[in-house]
Structures are given as structure tokens and as C-alpha cells.
C-alpha positions as CSV (number, residue, x, y, z in Angstrom):
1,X,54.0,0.0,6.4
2,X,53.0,2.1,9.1
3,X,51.7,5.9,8.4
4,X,51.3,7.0,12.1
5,X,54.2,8.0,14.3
6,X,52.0,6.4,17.4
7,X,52.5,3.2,18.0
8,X,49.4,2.4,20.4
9,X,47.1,3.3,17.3
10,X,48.8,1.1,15.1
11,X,48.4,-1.8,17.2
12,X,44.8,-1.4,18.6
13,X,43.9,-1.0,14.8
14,X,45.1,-4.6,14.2
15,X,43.1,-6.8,16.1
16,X,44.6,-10.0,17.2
17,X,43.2,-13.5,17.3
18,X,41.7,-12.9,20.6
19,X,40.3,-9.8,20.2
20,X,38.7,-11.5,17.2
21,X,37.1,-14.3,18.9
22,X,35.7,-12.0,21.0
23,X,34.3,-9.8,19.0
24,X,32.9,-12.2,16.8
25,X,30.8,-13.3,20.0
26,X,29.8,-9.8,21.2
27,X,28.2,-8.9,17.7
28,X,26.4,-12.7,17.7
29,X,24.7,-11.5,21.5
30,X,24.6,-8.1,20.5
31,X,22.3,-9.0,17.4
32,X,20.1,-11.8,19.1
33,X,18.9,-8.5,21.3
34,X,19.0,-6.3,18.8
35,X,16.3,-9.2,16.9
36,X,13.9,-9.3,19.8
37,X,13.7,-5.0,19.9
38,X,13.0,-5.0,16.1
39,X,10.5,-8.0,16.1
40,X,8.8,-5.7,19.5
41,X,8.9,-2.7,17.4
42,X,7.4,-4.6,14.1
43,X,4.7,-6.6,16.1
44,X,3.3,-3.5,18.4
45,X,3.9,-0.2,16.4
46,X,0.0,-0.4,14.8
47,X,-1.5,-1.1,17.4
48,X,0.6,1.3,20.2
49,X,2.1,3.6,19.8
50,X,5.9,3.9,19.7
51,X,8.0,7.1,18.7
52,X,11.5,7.4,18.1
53,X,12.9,8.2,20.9
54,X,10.6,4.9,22.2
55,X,12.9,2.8,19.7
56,X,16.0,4.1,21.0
57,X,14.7,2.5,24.3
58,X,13.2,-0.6,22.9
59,X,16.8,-1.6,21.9
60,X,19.3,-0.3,24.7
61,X,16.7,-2.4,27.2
62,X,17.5,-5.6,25.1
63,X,20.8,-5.2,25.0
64,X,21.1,-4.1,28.5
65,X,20.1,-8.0,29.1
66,X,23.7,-9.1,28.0
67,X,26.5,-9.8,30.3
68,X,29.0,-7.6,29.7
69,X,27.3,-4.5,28.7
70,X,28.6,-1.2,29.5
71,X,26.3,1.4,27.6
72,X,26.0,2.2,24.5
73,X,28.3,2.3,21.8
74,X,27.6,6.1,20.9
75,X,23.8,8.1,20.4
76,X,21.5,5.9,18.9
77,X,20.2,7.1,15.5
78,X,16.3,6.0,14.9
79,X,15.2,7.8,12.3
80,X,11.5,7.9,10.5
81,X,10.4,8.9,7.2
82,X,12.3,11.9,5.9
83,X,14.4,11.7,9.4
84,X,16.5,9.2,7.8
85,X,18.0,11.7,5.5
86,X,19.8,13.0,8.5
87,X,22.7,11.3,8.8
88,X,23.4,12.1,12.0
89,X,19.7,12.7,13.7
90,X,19.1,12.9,17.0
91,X,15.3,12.7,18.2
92,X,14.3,14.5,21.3
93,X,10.9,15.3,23.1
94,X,10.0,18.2,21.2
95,X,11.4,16.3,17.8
96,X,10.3,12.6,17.6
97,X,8.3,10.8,14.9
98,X,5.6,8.3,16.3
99,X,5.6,5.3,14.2
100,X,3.3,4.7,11.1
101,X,3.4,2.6,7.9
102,X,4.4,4.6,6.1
103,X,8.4,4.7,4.7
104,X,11.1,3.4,6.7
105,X,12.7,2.9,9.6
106,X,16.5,3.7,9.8
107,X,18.3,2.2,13.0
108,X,22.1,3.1,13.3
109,X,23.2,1.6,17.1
110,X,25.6,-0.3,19.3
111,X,26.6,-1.8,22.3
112,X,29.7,-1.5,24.4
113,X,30.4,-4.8,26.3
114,X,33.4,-6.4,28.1
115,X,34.3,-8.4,24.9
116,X,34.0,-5.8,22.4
117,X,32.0,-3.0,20.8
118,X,29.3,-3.2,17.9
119,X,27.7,-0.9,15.5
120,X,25.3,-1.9,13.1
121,X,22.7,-0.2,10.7
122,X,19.9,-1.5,9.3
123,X,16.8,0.7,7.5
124,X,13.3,-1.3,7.9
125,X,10.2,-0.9,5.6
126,X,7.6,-0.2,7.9
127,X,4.7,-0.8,5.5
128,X,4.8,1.2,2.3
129,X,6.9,2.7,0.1
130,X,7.6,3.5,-3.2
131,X,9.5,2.3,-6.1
132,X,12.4,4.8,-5.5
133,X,12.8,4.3,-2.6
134,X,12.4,0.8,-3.6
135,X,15.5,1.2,-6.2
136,X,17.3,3.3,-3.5
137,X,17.4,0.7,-1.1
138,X,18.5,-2.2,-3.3
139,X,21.0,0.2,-4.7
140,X,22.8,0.9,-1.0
141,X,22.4,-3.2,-1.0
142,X,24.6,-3.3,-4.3
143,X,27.1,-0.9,-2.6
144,X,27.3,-3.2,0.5
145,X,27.6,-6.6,-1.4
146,X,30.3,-4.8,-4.3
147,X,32.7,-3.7,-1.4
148,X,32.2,-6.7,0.7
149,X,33.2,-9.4,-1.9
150,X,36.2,-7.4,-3.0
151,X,39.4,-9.1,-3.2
152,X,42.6,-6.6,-3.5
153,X,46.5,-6.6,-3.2
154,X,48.4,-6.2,-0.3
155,X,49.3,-2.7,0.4
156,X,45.6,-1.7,-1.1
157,X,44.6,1.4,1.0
158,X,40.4,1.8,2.4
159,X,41.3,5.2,0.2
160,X,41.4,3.1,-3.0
161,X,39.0,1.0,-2.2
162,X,36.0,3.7,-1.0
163,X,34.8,4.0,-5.1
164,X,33.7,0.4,-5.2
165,X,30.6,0.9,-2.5
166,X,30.0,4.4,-5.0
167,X,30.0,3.0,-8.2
168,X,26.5,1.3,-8.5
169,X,25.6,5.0,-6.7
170,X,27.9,6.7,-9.0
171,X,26.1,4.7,-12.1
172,X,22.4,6.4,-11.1
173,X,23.9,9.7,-10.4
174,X,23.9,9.2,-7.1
175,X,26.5,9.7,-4.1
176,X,26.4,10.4,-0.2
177,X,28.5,13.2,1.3
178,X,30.2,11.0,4.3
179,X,32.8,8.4,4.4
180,X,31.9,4.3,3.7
181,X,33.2,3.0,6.6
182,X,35.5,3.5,9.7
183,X,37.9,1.3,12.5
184,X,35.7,-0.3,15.5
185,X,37.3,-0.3,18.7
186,X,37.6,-3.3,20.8
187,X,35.9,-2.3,23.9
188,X,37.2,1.1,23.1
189,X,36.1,4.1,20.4
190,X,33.5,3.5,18.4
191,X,35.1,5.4,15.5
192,X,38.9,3.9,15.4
193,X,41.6,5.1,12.9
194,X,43.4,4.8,11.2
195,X,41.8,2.6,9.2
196,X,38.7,3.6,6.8
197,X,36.8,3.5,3.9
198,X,37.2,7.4,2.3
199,X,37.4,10.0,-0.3
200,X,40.0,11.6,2.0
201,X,43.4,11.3,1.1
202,X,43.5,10.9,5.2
203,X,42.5,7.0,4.5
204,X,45.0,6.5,2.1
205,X,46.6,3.4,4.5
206,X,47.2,0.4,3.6
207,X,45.0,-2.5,5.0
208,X,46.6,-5.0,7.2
209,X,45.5,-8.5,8.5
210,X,42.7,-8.2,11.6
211,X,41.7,-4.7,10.5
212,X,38.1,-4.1,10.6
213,X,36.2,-1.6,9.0
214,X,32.4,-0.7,8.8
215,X,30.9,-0.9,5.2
216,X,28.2,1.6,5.4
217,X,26.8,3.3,2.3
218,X,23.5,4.8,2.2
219,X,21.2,7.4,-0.1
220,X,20.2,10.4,1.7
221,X,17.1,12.4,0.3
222,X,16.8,15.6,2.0
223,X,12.9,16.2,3.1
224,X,11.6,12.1,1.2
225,X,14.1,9.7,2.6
226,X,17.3,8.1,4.1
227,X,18.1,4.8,4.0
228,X,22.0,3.2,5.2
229,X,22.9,-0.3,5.7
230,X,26.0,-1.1,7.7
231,X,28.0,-4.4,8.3
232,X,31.3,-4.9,9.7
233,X,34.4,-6.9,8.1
234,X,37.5,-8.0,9.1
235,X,40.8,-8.3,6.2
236,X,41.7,-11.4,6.1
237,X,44.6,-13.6,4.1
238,X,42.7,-14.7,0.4
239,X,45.5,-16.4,-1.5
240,X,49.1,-15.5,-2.7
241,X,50.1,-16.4,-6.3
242,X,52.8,-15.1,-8.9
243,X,51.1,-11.2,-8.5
244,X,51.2,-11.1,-4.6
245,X,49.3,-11.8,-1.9
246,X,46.1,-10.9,-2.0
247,X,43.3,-10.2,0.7
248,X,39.6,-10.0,1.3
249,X,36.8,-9.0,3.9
250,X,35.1,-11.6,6.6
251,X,31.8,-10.3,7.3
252,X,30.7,-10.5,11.3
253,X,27.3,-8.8,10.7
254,X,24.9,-11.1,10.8
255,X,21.3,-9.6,11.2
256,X,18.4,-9.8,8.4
257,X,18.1,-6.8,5.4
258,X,14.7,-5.8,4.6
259,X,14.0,-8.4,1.8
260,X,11.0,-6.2,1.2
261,X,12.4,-3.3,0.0
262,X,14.7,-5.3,-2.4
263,X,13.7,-5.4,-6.5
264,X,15.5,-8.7,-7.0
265,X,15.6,-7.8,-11.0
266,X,17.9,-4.9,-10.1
267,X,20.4,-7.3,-8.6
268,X,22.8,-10.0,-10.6
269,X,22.7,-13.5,-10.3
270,X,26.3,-12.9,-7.7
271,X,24.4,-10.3,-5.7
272,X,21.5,-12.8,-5.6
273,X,23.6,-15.6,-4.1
274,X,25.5,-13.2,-2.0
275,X,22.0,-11.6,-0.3
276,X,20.5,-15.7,0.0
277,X,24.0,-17.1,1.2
278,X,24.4,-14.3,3.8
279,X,20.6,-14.7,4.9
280,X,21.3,-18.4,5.0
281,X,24.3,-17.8,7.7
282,X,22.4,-15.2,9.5
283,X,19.7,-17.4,10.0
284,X,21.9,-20.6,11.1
285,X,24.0,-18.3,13.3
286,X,21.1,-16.7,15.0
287,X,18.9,-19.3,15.3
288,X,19.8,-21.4,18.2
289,X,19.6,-18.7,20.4
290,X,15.9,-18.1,19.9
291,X,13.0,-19.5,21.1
292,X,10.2,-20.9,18.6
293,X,8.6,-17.6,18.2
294,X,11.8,-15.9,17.7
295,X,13.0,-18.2,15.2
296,X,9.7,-18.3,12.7
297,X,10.4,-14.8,12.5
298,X,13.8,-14.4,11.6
299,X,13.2,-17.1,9.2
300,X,10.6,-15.0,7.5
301,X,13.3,-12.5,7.5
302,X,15.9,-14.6,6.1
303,X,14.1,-16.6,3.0
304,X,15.5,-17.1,0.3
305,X,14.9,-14.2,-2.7
């Protein structure tokens, strides 16, 4: 079924094998830089200093490095502390955190390249933090994993299925005031419809075959905290039995979550093997593309919780 009288949106919003291929290799080289600006950042930041707007930097430099890069995706968000809780922040010379261990680290960026776009967040303890923000963060995990592992009907729309990433939120009293997720383009807008992940009635689409979608939740504490962690799926074909055919969501992030800022006894034994499996794959999948300094530290990154 097709709710949109244009037919160029419909067809850019189903991505075909191709454009899937591709993709799947752009956010592979797009994350191996993004890897060696974050280890940069995590290795130097005590010792010199580095500020926001330096982060922003740290990573379009590293990704400047792949062949096929165009610029980025859309403003990078690097946001310290309680600049995290701003969705949308935007640090500037008279506005920019310098670095400290203290809280976290929220990175929300991408890359345009001849093969495809990215976007990708990921929120970094930086030293310490507390046992909210401690709970928060695993809690945006739980949101992540429930949505990603969901397996719904044909004609499901990303309106339906928006209150699975809210309910272990919803269970806490919790919620964020934005949409879960959004269409990527394929060398094209960063924010695609007409597929999404929504309260709005205005996502009430069913999902098709080669869709992708973001999967972003986050918890946003005005004046304490922000944290957001974002992959990106593609629908794919489950099974088909006697009650339909049935689909599910292929995750093409790959790229470590602060196993630090998890509490392991607030997640189940499923969201346990879905955070070790998927750090498993990350850590195969990223791997060979890193030398032996590289690689020690993603595999402290990616061990096993």
C-alpha cells in the first residue's frame, strides 16, 4: 500500500539490493573512522585539551580519509555534560565545553559518501558518573535492543511500532519528546520519509521490504544529562506461516556501546545475549580493518558483559 501520491518518494524509501550492498559498506568505512576519532578523543582528552567543537573536527578529519566522501551528513551534535540534554545542540566559539571526566559524551554524526549516507549516535562515559545516569543509559540500551528484535506483521506501520523503544522508558516514568527513528537517504537526505518510527499519526505507513529506519531513543535531563544511542535497521523478510508473513529489522550499525555505563542486573538474560552477540559482530566486522593498536582497543570495547 502506498500512502504518498509521489511516486519518487516511494521508491527512494525502498532501497534495493544494490543500494543495500552499498550501504552496508559505507557504514562498515564510515565506522572504522569514526573508531580511530573516538579512541583520539579517549586517549588525549586528559592530557590536552579538546572541546567540542574540537570533537566535531576530530571526526569529520577521519572520515574525510574515505574515498567517496562528500561532507557531512548534517551538523554534527557533540555534546558534554548537561549539553547532551539538547537534542539538537550546536556548539560554537562562545559555547563549547572542553572535555573533562566528568559525565558523558554524546556524539550524534554522519557522513555523506558516493555509496551512501550514515548517521550514527553513540553517548561515551568519559570517566564518572552516577548511578542514574547509570540506570538512564542502560534504560535507552533496553529501548534500542526491545525495538530492534521485534518481529511484526506485514502491513505493521513505524507508527505502531514507536511504543516498543518507550515502554522500558514508559515503565520508569520516563519518555523523550522526539520521534524514535527516521528514513536514511542513499546518498541523499539524511532525514527520508516516509518511513519512521513516531507518535505522529504522520508515520502511520506500513513498512515494506529494504526500508531502513534509525532506532534512536534517548533520556534527556534538562540542566544533568542527555544520553541517545542510535543504530540503523533495514526490514527484512522473517518467516510466513498460517497468520501471514511476518518481518523483522537487520541491524547495519556496528560500533561499540559504552559497556561502562551499563548495570548488567538491569538487563535480561535476551538483552544480555543481544548486547554480547552484537559486540561479538562488531568486533569481527571491524576488526580486520585495524591495525594492532586499533584492534586491542575495540576489543576492550567489545568484551563480553
Amino acid at each position: 500500500m502506498i500512502h504518498n501520491k509521489e511516486i519518487t518518494t516511494h521508491l527512494k524509501a525502498v532501497k534495493n539490493d544494490i543500494e543495500i550492498q552499498n550501504t552496508k559498506e559505507c557504514y562498515l568505512n564510515d565506522f572504522v573512522a569514526l573508531l580511530k576519532g573516538f579512541k583520539y578523543i579517549e586517549e588525549n582528552f586528559k592530557e590536552t585539551p579538546i572541546t567540542e567543537l574540537d570533537v566535531e573536527d576530530i571526526i569529520k578529519n577521519e572520515r574525510s580519509k574515505i574515498d567517496g566522501f562528500k561532507g557531512v551528513s548534517f551538523d554534527t551534535i557533540a555534546g558534554h555534560k548537561d549539553h547532551a540534554a539538547l537534542m539538537h545542540f550546536k556548539a560554537n566559539e562562545k559555547n563549547t565545553y572542553t572535555l573533562d571526566s566528568q559525565g558523558f559524551l554524546l556524539v550524534d554524526s554522519g557522513g555523506q559518501y558516493l555509496n551512501g549516507t550514515t548517521d550514527i549516535t553513540r553517548t561515551f562515559s568519559l570517566g564518572n558518573i552516577t548511578p542514574e545516569q547509570k540506570k538512564d543509559f542502560t534504560l535507552v540500551l533496553k529501548s534500542v535492543i526491545t525495538l530492534s528484535r521485534a518481529k511484526f506483521l506485514k502491513g505493521t506501520t513505524g507508527y505502531k511500532l514507536d511504543m516498543l523503544a518507550r515502554y522500558p522508558l514508559w515503565l520508569e516514568g520516563l519518555d523523550y519528546k522526539c520521534g524514535t527513528g527516521h528514513g536514511v537517504g542513499f546518498f541523499l537526505n539524511i532525514h527520508e520519509g516516509p518511513q519512521g518510527f513516531s507518535v505522529r499519526k504522520s508515520h502511520d505507513l506500513p513498512l515494506e521490504v529494504g526500508m531502513n529506519l534509525t532506532i534512536e531513543p534517548g533520556i534527556y535531563k534538562e540542566g544533568r544529562h542527555g544520553i541517545r544511542t542510535e543504530n540503523t535497521v533495514i526490514v527484512k523478510e522473517a518467516f510466513t506461516n498460517e497468520n501471514g508473513t511476518f518481518y523483522e529489522f537487520e541491524t547495519i550499525s556496528f560500533f561499540p556501546i559504552d559497556i561502562n555505563s551499563i548495570d548488567p542486573t538491569l538487563l535480561n538474560s535476551d538483552e544480555l545475549e543481544w548486547i554480547n552477540s552484537y559486540h561479538t559482530t562488531t568486533f569481527n566486522k571491524l576488526s580486520p580493518y585495524l591495525n594492532e593498536d586499533e584492534t586491542n582497543w575495540l576489543r576492550e570495547k567489545t568484551k563480553q558483559i
